[in-house]
ZAZA-53487 format. One record per residue (C-alpha): residue number from 1; residue in one letter; chain; x, y, z. Coordinates in pm, 1 decimal. Layout:
! ZAZA-53487
<k: NUM; r: A; c: A; x: X; y: Y; z: Z>
...
***
This chain:
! ZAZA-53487
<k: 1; r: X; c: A; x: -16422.6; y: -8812.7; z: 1498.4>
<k: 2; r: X; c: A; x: -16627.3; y: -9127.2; z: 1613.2>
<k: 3; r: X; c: A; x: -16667.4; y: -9433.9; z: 1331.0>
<k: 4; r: X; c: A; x: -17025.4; y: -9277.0; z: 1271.6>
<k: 5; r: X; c: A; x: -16846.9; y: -8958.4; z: 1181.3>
<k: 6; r: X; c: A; x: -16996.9; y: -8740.5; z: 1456.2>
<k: 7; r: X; c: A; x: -16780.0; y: -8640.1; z: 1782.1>
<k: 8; r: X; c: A; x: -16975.3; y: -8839.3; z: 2020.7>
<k: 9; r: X; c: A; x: -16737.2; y: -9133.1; z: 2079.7>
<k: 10; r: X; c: A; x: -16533.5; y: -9138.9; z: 2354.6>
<k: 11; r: X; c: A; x: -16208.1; y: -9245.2; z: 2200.3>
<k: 12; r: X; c: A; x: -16054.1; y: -9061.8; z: 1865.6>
<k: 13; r: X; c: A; x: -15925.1; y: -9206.6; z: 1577.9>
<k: 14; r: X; c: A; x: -15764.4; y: -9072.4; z: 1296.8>
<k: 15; r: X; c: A; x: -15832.5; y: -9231.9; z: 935.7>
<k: 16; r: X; c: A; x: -15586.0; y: -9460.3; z: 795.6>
<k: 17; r: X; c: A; x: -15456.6; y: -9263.8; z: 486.4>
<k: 18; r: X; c: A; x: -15422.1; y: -8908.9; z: 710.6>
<k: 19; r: X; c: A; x: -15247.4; y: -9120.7; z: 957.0>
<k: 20; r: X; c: A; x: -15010.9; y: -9252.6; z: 641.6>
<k: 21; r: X; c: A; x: -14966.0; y: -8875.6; z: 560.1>
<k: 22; r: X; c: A; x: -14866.7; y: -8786.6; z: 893.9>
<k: 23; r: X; c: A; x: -14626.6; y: -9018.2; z: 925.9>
<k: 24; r: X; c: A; x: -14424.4; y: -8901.1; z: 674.8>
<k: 25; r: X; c: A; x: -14096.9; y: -8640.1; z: 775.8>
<k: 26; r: X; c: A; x: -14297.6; y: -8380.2; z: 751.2>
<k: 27; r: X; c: A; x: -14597.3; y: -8410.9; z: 933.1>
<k: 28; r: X; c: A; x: -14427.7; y: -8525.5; z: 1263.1>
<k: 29; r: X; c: A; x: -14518.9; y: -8242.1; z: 1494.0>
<k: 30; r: X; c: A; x: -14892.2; y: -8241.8; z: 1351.0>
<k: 31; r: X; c: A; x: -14867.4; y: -8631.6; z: 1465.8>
<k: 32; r: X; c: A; x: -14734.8; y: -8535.3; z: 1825.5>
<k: 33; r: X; c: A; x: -15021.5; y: -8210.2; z: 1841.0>
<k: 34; r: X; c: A; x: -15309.9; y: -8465.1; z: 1755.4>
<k: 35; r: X; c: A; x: -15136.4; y: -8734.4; z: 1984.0>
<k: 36; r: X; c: A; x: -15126.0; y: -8467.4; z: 2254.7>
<k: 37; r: X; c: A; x: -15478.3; y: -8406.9; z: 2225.0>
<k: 38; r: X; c: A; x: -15542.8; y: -8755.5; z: 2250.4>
<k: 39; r: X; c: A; x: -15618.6; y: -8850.2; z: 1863.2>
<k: 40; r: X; c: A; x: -15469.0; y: -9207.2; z: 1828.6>
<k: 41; r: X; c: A; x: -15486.3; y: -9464.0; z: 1487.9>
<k: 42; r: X; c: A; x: -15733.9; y: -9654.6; z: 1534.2>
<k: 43; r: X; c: A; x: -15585.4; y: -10056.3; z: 1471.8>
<k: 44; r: X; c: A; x: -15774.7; y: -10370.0; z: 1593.5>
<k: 45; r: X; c: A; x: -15606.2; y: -10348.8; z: 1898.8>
<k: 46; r: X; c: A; x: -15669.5; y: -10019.4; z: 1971.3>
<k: 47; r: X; c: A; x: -16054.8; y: -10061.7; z: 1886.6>
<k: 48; r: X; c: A; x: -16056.7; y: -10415.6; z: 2135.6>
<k: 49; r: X; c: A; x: -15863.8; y: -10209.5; z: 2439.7>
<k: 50; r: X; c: A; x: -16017.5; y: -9868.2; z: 2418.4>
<k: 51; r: X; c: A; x: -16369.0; y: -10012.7; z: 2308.8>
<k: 52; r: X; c: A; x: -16482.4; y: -10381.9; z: 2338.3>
<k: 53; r: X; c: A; x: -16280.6; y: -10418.9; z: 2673.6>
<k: 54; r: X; c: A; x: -16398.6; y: -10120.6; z: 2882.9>
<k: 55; r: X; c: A; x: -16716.7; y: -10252.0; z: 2737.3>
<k: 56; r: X; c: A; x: -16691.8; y: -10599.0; z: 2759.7>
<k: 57; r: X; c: A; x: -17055.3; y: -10628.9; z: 2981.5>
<k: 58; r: X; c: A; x: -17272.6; y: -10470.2; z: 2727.4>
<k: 59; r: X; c: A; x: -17083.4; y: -10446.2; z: 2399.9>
<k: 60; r: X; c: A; x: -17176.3; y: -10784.0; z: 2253.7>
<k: 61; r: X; c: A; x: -17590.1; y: -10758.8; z: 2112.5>
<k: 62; r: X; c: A; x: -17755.7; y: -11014.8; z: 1952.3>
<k: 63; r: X; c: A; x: -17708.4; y: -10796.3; z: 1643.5>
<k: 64; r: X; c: A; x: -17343.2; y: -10812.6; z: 1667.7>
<k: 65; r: X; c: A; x: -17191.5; y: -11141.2; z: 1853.7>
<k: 66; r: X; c: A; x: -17098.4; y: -11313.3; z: 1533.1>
<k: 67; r: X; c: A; x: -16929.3; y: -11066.2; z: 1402.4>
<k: 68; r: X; c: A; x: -16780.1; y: -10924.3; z: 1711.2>
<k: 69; r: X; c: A; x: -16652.0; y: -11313.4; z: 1749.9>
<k: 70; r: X; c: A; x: -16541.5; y: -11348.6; z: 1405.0>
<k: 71; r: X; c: A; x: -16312.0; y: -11033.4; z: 1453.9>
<k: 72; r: X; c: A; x: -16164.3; y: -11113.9; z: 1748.3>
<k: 73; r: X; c: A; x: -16090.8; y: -11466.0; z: 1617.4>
<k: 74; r: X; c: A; x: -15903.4; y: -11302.2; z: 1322.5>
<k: 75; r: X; c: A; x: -15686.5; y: -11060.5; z: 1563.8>
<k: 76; r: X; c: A; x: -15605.6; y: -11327.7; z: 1766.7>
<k: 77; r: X; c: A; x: -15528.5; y: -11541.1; z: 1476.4>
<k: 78; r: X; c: A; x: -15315.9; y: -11236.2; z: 1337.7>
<k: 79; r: X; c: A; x: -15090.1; y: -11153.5; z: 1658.6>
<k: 80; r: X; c: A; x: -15032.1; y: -11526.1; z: 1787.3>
<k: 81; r: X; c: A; x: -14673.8; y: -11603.4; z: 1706.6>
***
């Protein structure tokens, strides 16, 4: 499902406590179906290559640059080493 909840979104992401669920022992070949069918976890990184990136030339709006900005400020800050 999209982040609006609908199926309209290009890109699939599965919600963070299903995705702690299917990581456990038992849920490993539900994990590889959904995987196979393209159903990722959606993580900051994911959301900036699969979304902001491809989108780079129309994804920022008035309505969102500061926040868009802020974000990416605070992944950067979170994966420089």
């Amino acid at each position: 499902m999209g982040d609006n909840g609908t199926n309209d979104s290009e890109y699939i992401f599965v919600n963070k406590t299903i995705f702690a669920w299917l990581n456990e022992k038992a849920q490993k070949g539900i994990k590889q179906w959904l995987k196979g069918l393209g159903v990722d976890e959606r993580t900051d990184l994911t959301y900036l290559h699969k979304t902001i990136i491809p989108n780079v030339a129309c994804y920022i709006t008035r309505e969102n640059a500061i926040k868009t900005i802020k974000m990416l400020f605070m992944l950067f800050q979170k994966n420089a080493t």
